[in-house]
C-alpha positions in Angstrom: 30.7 12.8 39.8 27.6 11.9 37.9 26.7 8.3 36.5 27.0 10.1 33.1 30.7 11.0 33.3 31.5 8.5 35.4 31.7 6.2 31.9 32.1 2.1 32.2 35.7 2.0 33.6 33.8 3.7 36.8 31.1 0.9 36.7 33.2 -1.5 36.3 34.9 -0.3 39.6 31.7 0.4 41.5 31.0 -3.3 41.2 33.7 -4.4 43.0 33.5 -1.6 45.3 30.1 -3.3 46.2 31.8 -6.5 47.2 32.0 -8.9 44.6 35.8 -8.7 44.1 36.3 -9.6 47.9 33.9 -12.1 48.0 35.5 -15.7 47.1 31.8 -17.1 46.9 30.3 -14.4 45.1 28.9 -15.3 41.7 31.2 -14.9 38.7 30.2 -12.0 36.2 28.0 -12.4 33.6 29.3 -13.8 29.8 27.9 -15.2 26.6 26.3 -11.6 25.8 23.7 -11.4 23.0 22.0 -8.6 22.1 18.8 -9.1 19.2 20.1 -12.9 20.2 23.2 -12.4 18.7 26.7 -13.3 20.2 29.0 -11.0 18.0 26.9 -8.0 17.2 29.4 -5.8 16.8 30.1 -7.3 13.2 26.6 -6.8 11.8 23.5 -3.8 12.7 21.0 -3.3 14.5 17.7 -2.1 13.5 16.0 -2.2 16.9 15.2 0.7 18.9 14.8 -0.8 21.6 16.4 -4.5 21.7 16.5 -7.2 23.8 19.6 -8.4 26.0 20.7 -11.9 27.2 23.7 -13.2 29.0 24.8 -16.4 30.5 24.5 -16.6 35.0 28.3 -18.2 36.2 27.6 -19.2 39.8 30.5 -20.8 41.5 28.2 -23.6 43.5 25.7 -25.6 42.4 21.9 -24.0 42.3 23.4 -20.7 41.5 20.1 -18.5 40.6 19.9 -15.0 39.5 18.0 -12.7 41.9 18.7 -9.8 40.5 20.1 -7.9 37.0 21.6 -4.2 36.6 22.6 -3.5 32.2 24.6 -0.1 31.4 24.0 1.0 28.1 27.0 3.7 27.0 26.7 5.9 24.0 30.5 5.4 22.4 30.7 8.3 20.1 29.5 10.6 23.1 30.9 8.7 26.1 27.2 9.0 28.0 25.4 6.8 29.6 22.1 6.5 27.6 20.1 3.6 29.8 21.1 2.2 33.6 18.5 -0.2 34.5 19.4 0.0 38.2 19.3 -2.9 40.1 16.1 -5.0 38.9 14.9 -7.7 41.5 14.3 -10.2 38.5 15.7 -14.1 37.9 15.6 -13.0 33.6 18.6 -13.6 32.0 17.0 -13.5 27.8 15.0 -11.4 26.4 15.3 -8.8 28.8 13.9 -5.4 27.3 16.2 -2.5 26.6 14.7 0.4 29.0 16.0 3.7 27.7 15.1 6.4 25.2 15.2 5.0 21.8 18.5 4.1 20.5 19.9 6.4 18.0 20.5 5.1 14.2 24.0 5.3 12.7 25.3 5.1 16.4 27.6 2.9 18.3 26.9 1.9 21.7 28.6 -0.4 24.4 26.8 -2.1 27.2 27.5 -4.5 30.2 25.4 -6.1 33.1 26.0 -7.4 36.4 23.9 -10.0 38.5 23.0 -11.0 42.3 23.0 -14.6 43.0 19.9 -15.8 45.6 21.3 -14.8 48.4 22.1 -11.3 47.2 25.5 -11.4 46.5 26.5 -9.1 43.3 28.7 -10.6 40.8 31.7 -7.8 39.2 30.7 -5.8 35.7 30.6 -8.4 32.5 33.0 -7.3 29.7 31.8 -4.7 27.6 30.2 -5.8 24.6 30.0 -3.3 21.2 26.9 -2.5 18.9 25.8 -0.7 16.0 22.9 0.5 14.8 21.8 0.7 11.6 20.9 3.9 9.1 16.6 3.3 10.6 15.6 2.0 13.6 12.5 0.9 14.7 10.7 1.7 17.4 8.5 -1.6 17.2 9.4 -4.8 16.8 8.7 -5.8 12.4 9.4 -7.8 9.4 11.9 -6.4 7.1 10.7 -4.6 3.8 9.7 -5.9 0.6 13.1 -5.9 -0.5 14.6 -8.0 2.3 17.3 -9.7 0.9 20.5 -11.9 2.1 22.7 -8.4 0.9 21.0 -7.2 4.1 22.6 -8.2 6.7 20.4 -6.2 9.8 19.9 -8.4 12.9 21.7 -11.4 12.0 25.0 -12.8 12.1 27.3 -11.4 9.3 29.5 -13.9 7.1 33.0 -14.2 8.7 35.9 -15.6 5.9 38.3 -18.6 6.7 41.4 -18.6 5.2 42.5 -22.5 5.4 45.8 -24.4 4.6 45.1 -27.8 2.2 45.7 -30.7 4.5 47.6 -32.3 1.6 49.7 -31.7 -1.6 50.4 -33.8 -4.2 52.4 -33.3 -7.1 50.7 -34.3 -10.0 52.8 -33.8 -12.6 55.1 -30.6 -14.8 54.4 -27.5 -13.1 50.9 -29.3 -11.7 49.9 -29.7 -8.0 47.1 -31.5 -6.2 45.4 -29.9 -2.9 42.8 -32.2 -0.3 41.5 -29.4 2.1 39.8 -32.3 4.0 36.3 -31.3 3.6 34.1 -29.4 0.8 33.4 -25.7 2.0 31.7 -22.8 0.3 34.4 -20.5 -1.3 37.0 -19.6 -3.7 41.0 -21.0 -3.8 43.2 -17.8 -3.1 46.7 -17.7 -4.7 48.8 -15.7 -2.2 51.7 -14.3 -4.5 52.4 -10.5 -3.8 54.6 -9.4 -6.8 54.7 -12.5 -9.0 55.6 -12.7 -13.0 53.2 -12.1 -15.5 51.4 -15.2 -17.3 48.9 -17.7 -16.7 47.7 -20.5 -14.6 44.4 -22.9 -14.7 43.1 -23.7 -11.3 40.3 -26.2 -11.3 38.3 -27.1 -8.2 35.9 -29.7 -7.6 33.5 -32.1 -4.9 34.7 -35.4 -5.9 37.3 -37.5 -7.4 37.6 -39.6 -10.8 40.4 -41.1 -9.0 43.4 -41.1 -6.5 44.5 -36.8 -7.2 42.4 -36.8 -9.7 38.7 -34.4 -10.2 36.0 -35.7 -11.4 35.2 -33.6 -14.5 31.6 -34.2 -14.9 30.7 -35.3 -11.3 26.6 -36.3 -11.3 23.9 -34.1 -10.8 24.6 -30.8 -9.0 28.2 -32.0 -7.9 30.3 -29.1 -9.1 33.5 -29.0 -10.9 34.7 -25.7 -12.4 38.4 -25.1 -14.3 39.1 -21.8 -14.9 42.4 -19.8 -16.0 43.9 -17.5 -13.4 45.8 -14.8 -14.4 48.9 -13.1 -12.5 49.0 -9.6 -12.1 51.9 -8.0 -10.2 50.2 -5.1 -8.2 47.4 -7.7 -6.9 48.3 -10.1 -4.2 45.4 -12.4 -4.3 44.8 -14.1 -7.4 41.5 -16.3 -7.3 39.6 -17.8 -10.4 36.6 -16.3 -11.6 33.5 -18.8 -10.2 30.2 -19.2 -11.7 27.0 -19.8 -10.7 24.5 -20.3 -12.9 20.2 -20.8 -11.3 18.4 -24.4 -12.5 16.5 -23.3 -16.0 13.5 -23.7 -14.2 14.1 -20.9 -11.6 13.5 -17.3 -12.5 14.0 -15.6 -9.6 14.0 -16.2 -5.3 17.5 -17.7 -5.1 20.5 -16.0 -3.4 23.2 -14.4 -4.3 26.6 -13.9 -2.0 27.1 -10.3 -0.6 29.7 -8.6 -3.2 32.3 -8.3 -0.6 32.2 -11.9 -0.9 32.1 -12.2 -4.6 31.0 -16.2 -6.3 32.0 -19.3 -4.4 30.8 -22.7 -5.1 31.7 -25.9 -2.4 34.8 -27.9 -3.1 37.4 -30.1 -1.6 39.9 -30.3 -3.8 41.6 -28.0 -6.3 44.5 -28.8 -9.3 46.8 -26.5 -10.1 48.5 -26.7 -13.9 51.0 -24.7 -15.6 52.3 -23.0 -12.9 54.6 -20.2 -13.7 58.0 -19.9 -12.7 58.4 -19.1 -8.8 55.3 -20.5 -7.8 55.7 -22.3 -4.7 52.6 -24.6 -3.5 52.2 -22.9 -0.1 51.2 -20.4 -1.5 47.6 -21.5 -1.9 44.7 -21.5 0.6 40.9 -21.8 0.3 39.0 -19.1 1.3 35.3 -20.2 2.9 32.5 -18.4 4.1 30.2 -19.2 6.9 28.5 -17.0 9.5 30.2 -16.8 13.3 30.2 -20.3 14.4 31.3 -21.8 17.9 32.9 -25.5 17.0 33.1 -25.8 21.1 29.4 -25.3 21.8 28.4 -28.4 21.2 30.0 -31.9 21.7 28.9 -35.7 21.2 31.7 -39.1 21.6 30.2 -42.6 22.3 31.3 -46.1 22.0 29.8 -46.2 18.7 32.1 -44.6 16.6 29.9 -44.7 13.5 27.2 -42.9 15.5 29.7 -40.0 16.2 31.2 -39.7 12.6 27.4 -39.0 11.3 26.8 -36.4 14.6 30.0 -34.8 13.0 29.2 -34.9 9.4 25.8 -33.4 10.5 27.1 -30.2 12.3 29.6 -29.6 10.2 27.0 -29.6 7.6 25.0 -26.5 9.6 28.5 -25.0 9.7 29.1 -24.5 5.9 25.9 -24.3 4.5 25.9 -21.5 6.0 27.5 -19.2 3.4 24.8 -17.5 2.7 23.1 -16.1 5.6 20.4 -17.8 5.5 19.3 -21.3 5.7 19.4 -22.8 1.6 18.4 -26.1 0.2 22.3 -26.8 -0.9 23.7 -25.7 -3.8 21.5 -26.6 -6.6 18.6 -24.1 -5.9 20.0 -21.7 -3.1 16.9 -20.2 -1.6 15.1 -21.2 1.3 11.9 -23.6 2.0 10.0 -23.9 5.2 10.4 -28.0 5.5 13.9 -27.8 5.3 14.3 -24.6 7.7 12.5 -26.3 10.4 15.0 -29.7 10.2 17.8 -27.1 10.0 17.0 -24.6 12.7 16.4 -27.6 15.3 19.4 -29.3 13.7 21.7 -26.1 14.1 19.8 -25.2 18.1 21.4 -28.5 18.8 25.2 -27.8 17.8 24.9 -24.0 18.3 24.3 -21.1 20.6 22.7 -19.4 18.2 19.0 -18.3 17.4 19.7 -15.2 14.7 19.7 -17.1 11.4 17.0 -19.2 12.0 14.4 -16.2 12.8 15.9 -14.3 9.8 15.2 -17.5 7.9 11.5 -17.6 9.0 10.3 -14.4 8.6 12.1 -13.9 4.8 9.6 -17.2 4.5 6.6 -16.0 5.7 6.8 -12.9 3.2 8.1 -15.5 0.6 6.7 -18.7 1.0 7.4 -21.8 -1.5 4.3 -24.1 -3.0 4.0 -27.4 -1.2 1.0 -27.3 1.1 2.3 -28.6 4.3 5.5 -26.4 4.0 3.0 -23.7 5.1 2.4 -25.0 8.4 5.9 -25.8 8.9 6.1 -21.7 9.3 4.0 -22.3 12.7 5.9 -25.1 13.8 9.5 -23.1 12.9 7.8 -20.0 15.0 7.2 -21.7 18.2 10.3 -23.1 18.6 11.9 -20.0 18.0 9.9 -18.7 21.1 10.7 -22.1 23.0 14.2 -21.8 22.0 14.7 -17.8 22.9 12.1 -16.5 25.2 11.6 -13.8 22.9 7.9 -13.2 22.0 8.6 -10.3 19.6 8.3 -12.4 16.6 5.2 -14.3 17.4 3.5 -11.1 18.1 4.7 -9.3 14.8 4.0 -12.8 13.0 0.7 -13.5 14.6 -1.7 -12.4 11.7 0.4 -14.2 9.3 0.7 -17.4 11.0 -3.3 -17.8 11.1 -3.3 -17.8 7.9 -0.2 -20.5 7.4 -2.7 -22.5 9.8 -4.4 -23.1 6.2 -8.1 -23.0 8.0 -9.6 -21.3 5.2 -9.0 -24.5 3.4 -11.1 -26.4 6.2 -14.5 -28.3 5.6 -17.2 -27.7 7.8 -15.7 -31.0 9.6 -12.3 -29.5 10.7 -10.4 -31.3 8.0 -8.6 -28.9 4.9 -9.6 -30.0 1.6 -6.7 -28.9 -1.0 -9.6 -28.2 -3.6 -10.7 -25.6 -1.6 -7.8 -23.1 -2.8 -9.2 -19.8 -3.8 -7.2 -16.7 -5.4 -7.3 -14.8 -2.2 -5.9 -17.4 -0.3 -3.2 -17.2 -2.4 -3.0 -14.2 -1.9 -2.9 -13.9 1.7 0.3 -16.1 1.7 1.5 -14.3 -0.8 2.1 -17.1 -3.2 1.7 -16.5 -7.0 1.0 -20.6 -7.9 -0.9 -23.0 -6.2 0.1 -25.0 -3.6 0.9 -28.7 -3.8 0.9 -31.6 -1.4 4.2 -32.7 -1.0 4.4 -35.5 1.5 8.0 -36.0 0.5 10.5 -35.4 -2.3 11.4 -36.8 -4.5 8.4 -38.3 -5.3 9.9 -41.8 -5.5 10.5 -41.3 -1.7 6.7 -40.7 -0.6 6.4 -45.1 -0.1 3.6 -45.0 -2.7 1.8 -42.7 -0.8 -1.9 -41.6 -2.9 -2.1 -37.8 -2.4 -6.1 -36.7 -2.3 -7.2 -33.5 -1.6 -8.4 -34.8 1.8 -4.6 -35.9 3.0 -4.0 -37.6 6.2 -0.3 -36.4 5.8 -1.5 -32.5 4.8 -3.7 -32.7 8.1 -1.6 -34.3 10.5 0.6 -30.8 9.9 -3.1 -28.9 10.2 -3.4 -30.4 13.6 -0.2 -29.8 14.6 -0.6 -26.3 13.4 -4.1 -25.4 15.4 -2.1 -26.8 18.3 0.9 -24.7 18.5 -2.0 -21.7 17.9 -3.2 -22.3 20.6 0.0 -22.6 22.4 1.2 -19.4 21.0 -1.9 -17.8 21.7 -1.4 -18.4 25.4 1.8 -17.1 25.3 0.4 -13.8 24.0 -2.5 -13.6 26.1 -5.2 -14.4 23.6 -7.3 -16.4 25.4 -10.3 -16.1 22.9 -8.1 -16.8 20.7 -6.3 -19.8 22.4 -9.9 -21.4 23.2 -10.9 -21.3 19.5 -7.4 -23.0 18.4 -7.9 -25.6 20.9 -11.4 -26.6 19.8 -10.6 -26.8 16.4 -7.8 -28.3 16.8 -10.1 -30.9 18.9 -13.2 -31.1 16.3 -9.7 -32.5 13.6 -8.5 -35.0 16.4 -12.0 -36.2 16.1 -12.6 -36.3 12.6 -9.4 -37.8 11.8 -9.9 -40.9 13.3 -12.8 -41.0 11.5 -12.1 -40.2 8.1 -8.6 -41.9 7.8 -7.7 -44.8 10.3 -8.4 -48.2 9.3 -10.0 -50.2 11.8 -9.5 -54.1 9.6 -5.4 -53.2 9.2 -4.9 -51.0 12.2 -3.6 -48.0 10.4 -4.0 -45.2 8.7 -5.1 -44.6 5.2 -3.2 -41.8 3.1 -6.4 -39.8 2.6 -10.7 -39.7 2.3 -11.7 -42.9 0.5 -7.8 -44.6 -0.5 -7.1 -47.8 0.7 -3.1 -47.7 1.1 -1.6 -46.6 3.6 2.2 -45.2 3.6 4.5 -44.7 5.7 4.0 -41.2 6.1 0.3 -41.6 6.4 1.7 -43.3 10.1 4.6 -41.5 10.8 3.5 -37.8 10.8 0.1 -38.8 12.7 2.6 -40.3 15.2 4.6 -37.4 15.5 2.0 -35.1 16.0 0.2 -36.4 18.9 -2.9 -37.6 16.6 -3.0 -41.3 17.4 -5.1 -42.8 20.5 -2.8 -44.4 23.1 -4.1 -48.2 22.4 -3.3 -47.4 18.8 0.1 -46.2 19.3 2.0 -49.7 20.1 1.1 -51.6 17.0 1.5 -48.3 14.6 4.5 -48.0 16.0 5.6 -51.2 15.2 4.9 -51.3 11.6 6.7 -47.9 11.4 9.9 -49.4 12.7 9.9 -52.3 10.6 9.4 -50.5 7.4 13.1 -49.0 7.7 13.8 -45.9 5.9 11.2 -46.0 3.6 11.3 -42.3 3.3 13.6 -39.3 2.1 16.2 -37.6 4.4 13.5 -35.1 4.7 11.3 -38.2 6.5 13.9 -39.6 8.2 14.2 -36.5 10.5 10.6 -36.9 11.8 10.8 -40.7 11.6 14.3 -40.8 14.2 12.2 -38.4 16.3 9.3 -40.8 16.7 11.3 -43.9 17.1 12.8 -41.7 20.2 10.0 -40.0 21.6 8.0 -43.2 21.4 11.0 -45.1 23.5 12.3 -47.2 20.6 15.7 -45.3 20.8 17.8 -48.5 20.0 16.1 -48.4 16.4 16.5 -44.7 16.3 20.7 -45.1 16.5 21.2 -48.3 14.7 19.1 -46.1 11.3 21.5 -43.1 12.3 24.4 -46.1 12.1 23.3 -47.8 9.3 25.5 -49.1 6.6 22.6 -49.1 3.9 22.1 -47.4 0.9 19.5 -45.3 2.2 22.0 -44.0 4.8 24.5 -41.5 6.0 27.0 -43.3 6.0 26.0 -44.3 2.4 26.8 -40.3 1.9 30.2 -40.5 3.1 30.9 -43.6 1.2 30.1 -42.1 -2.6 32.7 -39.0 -1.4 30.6 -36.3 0.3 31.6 -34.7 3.4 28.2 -32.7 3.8 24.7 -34.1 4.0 23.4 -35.0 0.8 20.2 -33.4 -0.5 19.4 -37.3 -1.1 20.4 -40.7 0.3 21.8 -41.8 -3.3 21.6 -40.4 -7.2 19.6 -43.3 -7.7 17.3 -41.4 -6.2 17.7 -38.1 -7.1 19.7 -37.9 -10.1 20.0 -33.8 -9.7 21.0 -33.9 -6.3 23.8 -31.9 -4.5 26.2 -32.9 -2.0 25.4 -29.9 0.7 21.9 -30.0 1.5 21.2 -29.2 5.6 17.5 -31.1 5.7 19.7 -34.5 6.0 21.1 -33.1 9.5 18.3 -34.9 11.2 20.9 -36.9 13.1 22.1 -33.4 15.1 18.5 -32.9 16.5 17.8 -36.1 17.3 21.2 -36.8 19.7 20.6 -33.5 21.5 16.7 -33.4 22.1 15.8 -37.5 22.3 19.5 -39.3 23.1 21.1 -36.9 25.1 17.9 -35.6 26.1 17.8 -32.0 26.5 14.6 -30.0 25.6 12.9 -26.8 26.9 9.9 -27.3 28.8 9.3 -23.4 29.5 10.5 -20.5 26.9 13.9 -19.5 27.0 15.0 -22.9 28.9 13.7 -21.5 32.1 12.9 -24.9 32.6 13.7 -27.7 30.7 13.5 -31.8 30.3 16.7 -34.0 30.6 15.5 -37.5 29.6 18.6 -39.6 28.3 17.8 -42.6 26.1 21.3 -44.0 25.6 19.8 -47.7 24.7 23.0 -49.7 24.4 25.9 -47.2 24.6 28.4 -48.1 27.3 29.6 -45.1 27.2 28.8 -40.8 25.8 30.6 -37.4 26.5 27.8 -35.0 25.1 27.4 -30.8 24.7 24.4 -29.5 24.2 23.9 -25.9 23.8 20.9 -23.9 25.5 21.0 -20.2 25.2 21.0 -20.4 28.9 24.4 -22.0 28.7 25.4 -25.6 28.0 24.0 -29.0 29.3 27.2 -31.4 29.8 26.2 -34.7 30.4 28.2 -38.3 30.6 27.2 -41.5 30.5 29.0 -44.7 31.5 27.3 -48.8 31.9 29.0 -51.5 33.6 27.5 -54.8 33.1 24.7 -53.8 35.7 25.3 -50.5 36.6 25.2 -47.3 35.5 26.8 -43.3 36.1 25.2 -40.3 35.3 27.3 -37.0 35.5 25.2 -33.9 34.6 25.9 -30.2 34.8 23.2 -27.9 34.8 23.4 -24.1 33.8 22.9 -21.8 36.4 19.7 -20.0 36.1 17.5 -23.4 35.1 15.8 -25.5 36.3 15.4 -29.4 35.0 13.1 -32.0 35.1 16.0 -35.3 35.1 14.3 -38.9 33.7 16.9 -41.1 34.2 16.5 -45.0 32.0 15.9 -46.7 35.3 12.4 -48.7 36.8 12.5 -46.8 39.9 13.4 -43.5 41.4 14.3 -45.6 44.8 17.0 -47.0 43.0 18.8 -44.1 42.1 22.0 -42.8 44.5 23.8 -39.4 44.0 27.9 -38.9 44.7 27.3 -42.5 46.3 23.9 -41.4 48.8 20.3 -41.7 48.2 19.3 -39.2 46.2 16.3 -38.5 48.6 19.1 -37.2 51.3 19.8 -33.6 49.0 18.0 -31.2 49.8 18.4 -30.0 46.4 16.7 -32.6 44.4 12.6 -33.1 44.3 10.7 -36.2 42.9 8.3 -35.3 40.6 4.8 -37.6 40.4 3.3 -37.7 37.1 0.0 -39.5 36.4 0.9 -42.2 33.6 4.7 -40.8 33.4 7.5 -41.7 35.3 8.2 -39.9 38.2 10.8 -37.2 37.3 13.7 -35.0 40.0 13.6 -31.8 39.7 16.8 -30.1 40.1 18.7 -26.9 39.6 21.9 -25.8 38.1 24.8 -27.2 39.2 27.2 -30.8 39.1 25.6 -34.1 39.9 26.7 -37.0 39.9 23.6 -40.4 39.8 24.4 -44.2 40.0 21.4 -46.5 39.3 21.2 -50.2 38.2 21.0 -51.2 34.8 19.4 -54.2 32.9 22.5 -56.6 31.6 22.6 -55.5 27.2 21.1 -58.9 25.7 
């Protein structure tokens, strides 16, 4: 029989025939299947000719490692097999290349993989997952068209509808009913009445309350609250009202609309019911949400703070429902994308997610259609590596590369290395493809930039330009430029230089907000501090004045300001501002009625503001990557950092998703001890920095540490020493300072 006709039922038997069924150590097959890295691409198409597989490694003992890799591709419409890889003697379990001939357009195809763990024991066939490709493929790796839009729904996850029961009913009067669904969600109310009489109801639906079962209606800002008359027809079971959404005055064109199988939804909590006709029964109503495929077990954090958790919740569920459509928006009130608030959203969403689709589709719709402010143009740098870091997937950068030079902004540099704003010339504009000129934007509103003076020389504009020359040079590297990575690092250098220069302030000790001001702001100090720009001697008392100005800035800020206080080992300021009970808080956001991030931290604020705005979700990145720890070192988490920072917790339970699998981590402090229970994903490797003064101290499952074979100390000049380790359960016990 040939492999042709022998079809996956036969390969699925061939595996076990090789052993793996008998084996009780054997590794366990394959799951977690992406393919154009994402996990359910059978409800969406594929463009790719040749795509790029990934799959989670299940080992059934700690260290499990990959050795080997064999994917099946199967033609379903023909039952062929149109690409086995054979067995490939490689540890890659992302981004591994599709190997065939060119996949066909309008086509359905099925594949599966199997793996060897290190000591070459083959794993049993994965299940089978299904694909379909769409009406052109491409043989290379592109951007979309011109006419990319959110209708288009090629390579990313496609918008999957909820159907959800209120989790209260009030009556409210004749013929009226109340409905809580709990939280505010993107959608429509659906009337589920098969055959009923003919007449008329009014639904209305609404964010917030006036009172006790009672909308608010003319809630503030962009708050919405819509009443509409719903009438009953007897060969339509769903009756819904008729939404609408109506673009700021201001905005022309660039916002998005839902698909049309989706038809208008606005976000709301609650709905009222009045003048019910005869027969209608209040179960009879749901809310129907949107929201593209989303795993509410992929990520987990509980503490002993309970206030910390609640905002960690309100954070993800905030990356949940925002996103209704397709794409990452700025909320409600504009619906269209912006680089600054991508970036905070696409680390937010790594951190609560398995899942990497969205956020590529949202950065390369912005690099064909960027927005004005200056800095959000390097942002599209910063976004691109950690897609790469994130994926292992160099396909973007590659196709992006040309593009991403010019987000750099160097054609607005001086002689000096520093970009001058006044520089701006028509085909600069052009090259981004922008139609008005760009703007520094330091933050928004502009109340929230802490009196900041904008120049055209900006300390804040080049602490992004410096940032931006180094990830250049990074992604350079990665793409075997080294010309190219040599230039980015020298320029990159010559600004280092210069900005000492130019903006710090030797008599106060900080820096200025640009060439020849004399105040200096907040984010003047922050962003130079997040960035790498300022000198180690420099660093302690900057730091300082950062922490004690609070949260001088916009939610926007306060993403890059939590990351500081972390990386810079301050993570007991870092929680208590994630805990805070101020008006310039989350919590202050849950207090006024909202149950998604607010676009601002009160309508004192930002009196147009809406109640759904993702670049508040600061909080989910900063649990994941600085208090839980877990960052990739090496693309595709090939090798990755765990460095906890629990400060004064006694106690966390924490998830956090890798696209090699999940890190699960727990945490528990005794007066003066501490335990450390970590599992790994097979496949990884980690570098473990564990909150204790020595290494020596440290015990695992009650030994010394130095007694495993399977753990290394890692020496570091001016770091602390580090243990490398590979995936698997451990279990650490170390001494702890007593809390103050």
């Amino acid at each position: 029989m040939t492999l042709d006709r022998l079809g996956l039922c036969g390969l699925m038997l061939l595996g076990n025939l090789l052993g793996a069924a008998e084996d009780p150590g054997a590794p366990q097959p394959p799951s977690g299947l992406m393919i154009e890295l994402l996990r359910h691409p059978q409800q969406t198409q594929i463009d790719r000719a040749e795509p790029r597989f990934g799959w989670l490694v299940n080992g059934g003992r700690p260290g499990t490692r990959q050795s080997a890799w064999r994917v099946v591709v199967h033609s379903s419409d023909k039952e062929r097999t149109v690409w086995d890889s054979g067995k490939v003697e490689d540890s890659r379990s992302v981004a591994v290349p599709y190997g065939g001939s060119p996949l066909a357009p309008q086509s359905s195809y099925r594949w599966q993989v199997m793996t060897w763990d290190a000591a070459g024991r083959p794993s049993s066939w994965s299940e089978p997952q299904t694909f379909h490709t769409a009406d052109r493929v491409a043989a290379n790796y592109e951007l979309a068209s011109d006419d990319w839009s959110n209708v288009d729904f090629t390579n990313r996850p496609t918008l999957v509808q909820h159907l959800q029961e209120p989790v209260e009913v009030i009556a409210i009067g004749t013929n009226a009913w109340f409905f809580d669904f709990g939280r505010a969600a993107f959608g429509n109310l659906i009337i589920d009445w098969p055959q009923p009489p003919e007449g008329q109801m009014i639904v209305s639906l609404g964010e917030k309350l006036a009172a006790p079962a009672t909308l608010d209606p003319s809630p503030p800002g962009s708050v919405r609250y819509q009443r509409h008359p719903v009438k009953l027809e007897a060969e339509q079971r769903w009756h819904q009202p008729g939404l609408t959404w109506t673009p700021p005055g201001w905005m022309k064109d660039g916002f998005f609309s839902p698909p049309s199988e989706v038809g208008q939804v606005i976000p709301f909590r609650y709905a009222v019911v009045e003048d019910a006709v005869a027969g209608f029964r209040p179960d009879m109503v749901r809310r129907r949400w949107w929201a593209v495929p989303f795993d509410e077990q992929a990520a987990r954090f509980q503490s002993s703070r309970p206030g910390l958790d609640q905002i960690w919740e309100l954070c993800r569920y905030t990356l949940q429902a925002t996103s209704f459509l397709g794409v990452y928006v700025d909320g409600e009130r504009e619906r269209k994308p912006y680089e600054g608030d991508a970036y905070i959203n696409q680390l937010a969403h790594y951190n609560v997610d398995r899942s990497y689709a969205l956020a590529r589709h949202t950065h390369e719709y912005l690099l064909q259609r960027p927005t004005w402010p200056l800095e959000w143009q390097m942002h599209s740098v910063m976004i691109a590596w950690e897609d790469y870091l994130h994926t292992g997937d160099a396909r973007s950068l590659q196709a992006c590369y040309d593009r991403l030079v010019v987000k750099t902004l160097i054609d607005l540099a001086r002689e000096d290395g520093l970009i001058d704003a006044s520089r701006e010339t028509p085909e600069l504009l052009a090259a981004l493809n922008l139609t008005q000129s760009l703007r520094t934007v330091i933050d928004w509103p502009p109340g929230e930039r802490d009196g900041h003076q904008i120049t055209a020389v900006d300390a804040v504009a080049n602490a992004f330009h410096y940032r931006a020359l180094v990830l250049m040079h990074k992604i350079a590297l990665a793409l075997d430029r080294p010309d190219d990575a040599r230039r980015w690092q020298q320029r990159a250098q010559r600004v280092s230089d210069r900005y000492q220069q130019v903006f710090f302030d030797a008599e106060s000790g900080r820096y200025r907000d640009g060439e020849a001001v004399d105040h200096s702001s907040l984010h003047a100090n922050l962003f130079p501090l997040a960035f790498g720009l300022v000198p180690e001697a420099n660093q302690g008392p900057i730091l300082d004045w950062v922490q004690s100005r609070g949260m001088a800035g916009s939610v926007y800020a306060a993403h890059h300001l939590l990351e500081v206080l972390f990386k810079y080992g301050r993570p007991q300021a870092a929680i208590e501002l994630i805990d805070s009970r101020g008006t310039r808080s989350w919590h202050n956001m849950i207090q006024q009625g909202a149950t998604m991030t607010m676009e601002a931290w009160d309508q004192r604020y930002k009196p147009n503001q809406d109640w759904n705005h993702a670049w508040a979700t600061g909080p989910a990145a900063a649990v994941g990557r600085r208090l839980v720890g877990v960052r990739p070192l090496e693309p595709g988490y090939r090798r990755m950092v765990i460095a906890p920072q629990p400060a004064d917790l006694d106690f966390f339970d924490a998830r956090v998703p890798t696209i090699r699998g999940p890190v699960q981590m727990r945490w528990q402090r005794s007066e003066d001890s501490a335990e450390l229970q970590l599992t790994l994903p097979a496949n990884t490797t980690a570098e473990l920095l564990l909150p204790v003064r020595s290494l020596d101290q440290v015990s695992l499952g009650g030994q010394p540490w130095s007694e495993s074979p399977d753990l290394h100390r890692l020496e570091r000049t001016g770091q602390p020493d580090a243990l490398e380790l590979e995936g698997g359960v451990y279990r650490f016990q170390f001494p702890v300072d007593p809390k103050p």
